[in-house]
Structures are given as structure tokens and as C-alpha cells.
C-alpha positions as CSV (number, residue, x, y, z in Angstrom):
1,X,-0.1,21.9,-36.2
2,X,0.7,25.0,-38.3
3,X,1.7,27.2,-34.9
4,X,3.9,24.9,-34.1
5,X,6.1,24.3,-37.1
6,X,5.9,27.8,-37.3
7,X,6.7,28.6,-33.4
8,X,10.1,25.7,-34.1
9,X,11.1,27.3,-37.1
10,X,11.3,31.3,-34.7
11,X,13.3,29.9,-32.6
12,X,16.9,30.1,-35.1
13,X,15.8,33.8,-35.7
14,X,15.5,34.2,-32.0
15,X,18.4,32.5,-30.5
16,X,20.5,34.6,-33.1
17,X,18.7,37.7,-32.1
18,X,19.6,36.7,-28.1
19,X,23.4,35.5,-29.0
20,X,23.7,39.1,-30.5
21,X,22.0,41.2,-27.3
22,X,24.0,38.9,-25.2
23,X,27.5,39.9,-26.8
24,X,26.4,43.6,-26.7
25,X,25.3,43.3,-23.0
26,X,29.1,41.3,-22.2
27,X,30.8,44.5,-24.1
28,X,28.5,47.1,-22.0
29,X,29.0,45.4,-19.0
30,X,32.8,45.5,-19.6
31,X,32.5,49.2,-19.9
32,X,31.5,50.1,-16.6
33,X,30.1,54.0,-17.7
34,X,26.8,54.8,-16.6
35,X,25.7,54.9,-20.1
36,X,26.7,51.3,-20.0
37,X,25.0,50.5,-17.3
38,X,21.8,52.3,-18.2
39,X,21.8,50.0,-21.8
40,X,22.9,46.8,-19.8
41,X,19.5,47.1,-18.1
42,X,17.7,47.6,-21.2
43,X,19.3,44.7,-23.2
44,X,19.4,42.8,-19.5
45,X,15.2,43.1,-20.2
46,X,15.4,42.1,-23.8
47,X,17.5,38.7,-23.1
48,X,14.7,37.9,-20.5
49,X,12.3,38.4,-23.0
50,X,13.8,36.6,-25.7
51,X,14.8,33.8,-23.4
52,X,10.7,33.5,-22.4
53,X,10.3,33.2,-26.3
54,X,12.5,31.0,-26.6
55,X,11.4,28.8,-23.9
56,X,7.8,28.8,-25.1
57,X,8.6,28.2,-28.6
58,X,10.6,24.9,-27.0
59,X,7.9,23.8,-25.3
60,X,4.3,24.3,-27.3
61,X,2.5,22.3,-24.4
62,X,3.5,24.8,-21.3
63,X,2.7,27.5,-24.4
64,X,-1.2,26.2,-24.4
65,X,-1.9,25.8,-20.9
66,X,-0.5,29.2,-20.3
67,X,-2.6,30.5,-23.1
68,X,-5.7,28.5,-22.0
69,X,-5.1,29.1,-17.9
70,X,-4.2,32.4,-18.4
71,X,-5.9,34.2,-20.5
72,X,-9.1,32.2,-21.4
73,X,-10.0,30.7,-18.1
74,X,-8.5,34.1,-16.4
75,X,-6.1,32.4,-13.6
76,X,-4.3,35.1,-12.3
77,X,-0.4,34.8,-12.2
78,X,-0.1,32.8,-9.0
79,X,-3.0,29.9,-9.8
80,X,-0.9,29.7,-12.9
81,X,2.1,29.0,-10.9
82,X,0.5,26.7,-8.7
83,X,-0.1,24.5,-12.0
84,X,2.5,25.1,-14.0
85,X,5.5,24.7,-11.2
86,X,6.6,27.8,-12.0
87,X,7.0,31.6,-9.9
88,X,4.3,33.9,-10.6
89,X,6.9,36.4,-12.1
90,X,8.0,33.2,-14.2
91,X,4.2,33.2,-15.6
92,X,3.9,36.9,-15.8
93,X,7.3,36.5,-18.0
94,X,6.1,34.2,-20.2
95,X,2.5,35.3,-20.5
96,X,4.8,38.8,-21.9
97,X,6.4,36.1,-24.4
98,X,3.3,35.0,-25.7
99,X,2.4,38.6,-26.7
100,X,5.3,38.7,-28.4
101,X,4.7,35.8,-30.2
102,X,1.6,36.8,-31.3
103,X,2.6,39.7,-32.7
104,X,4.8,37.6,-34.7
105,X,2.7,35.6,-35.4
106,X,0.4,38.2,-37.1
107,X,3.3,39.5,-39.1
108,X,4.0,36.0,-40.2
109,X,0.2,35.9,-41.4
110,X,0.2,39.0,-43.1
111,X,3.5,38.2,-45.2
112,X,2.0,35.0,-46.3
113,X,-1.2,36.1,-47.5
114,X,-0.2,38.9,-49.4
């Protein structure tokens, strides 16, 4: 129960994280130089990213079965899919959300024990 009040309580930080990436991306995209363009597909990757947090952090059940199918029974991408009514990419997207998220996780852990 602790993972998820925690995962429902990253999801403020992360929507403001994804507002501000999406207003920089709008201004780049506006710009039309190919530095712009070369930053609009590196914040275009972040917003993905962030979105797949998101998502998972919305829904804790689709977040378990993708831990558990993925990673401990070792589906690959598209047996995932085929469960979870989702694309392949779709899984491999949020299966790179869940790394995230455990990396936050670990930080979280390590603030709160020392």
C-alpha cells in the first residue's frame, strides 16, 4: 500500500514537470531553427516519458502486471501486449516508465531513511 500512496502523491511533481516540457516544446516548435528542431525531439522524448509515468502512476494495477509479466515472468514486449491491450512499443514505453519510477523510488527511500 506504501508504493502506491507514494506513486499518487509523484504524479503533482510530474504533471508539473510535463506542463513545463510541454510549454518549452510549443515555444521551440514556434521557432522553426534547426536548433529548435533538434531540442523539440529531445523534449518530444521526455513528454513521452513523463506521460508513461504518469500513466502508470494513474493506474497501479496495469503498473503490477507489467512489472510481474514483464520482468518477472520474462514476457517479451508483444505477449505483453497481447494481455495488456496495448502496442508492443506501448509496453516497451511503459516498461522505460517503470525504470524511472524506480529510480525514484530509490531516491524517495534514501531521503526518508536518512
Amino acid at each position: 500500500m506504501a508504493v502506491m500512496a507514494r506513486m499518487k502523491e509523484m504524479v503533482s511533481g510530474l504533471i508539473a514537470t510535463l506542463d513545463r516540457l510541454s510549454a518549452e516544446y510549443v515555444e521551440h516548435l514556434k521557432c522553426g531553427a534547426p536548433f529548435c528542431a533538434r531540442r523539440c525531439k529531445i523534449l518530444s522524448k521526455q513528454i513521452a516519458g513523463l506521460d508513461c509515468q504518469i500513466f502508470l502512476c494513474q493506474n497501479p494495477d496495469l503498473f503490477y502486471f507489467l512489472v510481474q509479466a514483464y520482468y518477472h515472468q520474462r514476457l517479451d514486449s508483444v505477449g505483453c501486449a497481447q494481455e495488456l491491450n496495448l502496442s508492443p512499443w506501448g509496453v516497451r514505453q511503459h516498461a522505460s516508465g517503470a525504470k524511472e519510477l524506480k529510480k525514484q523510488f530509490g531516491r524517495l527511500q534514501a531521503d526518508s531513511s536518512g
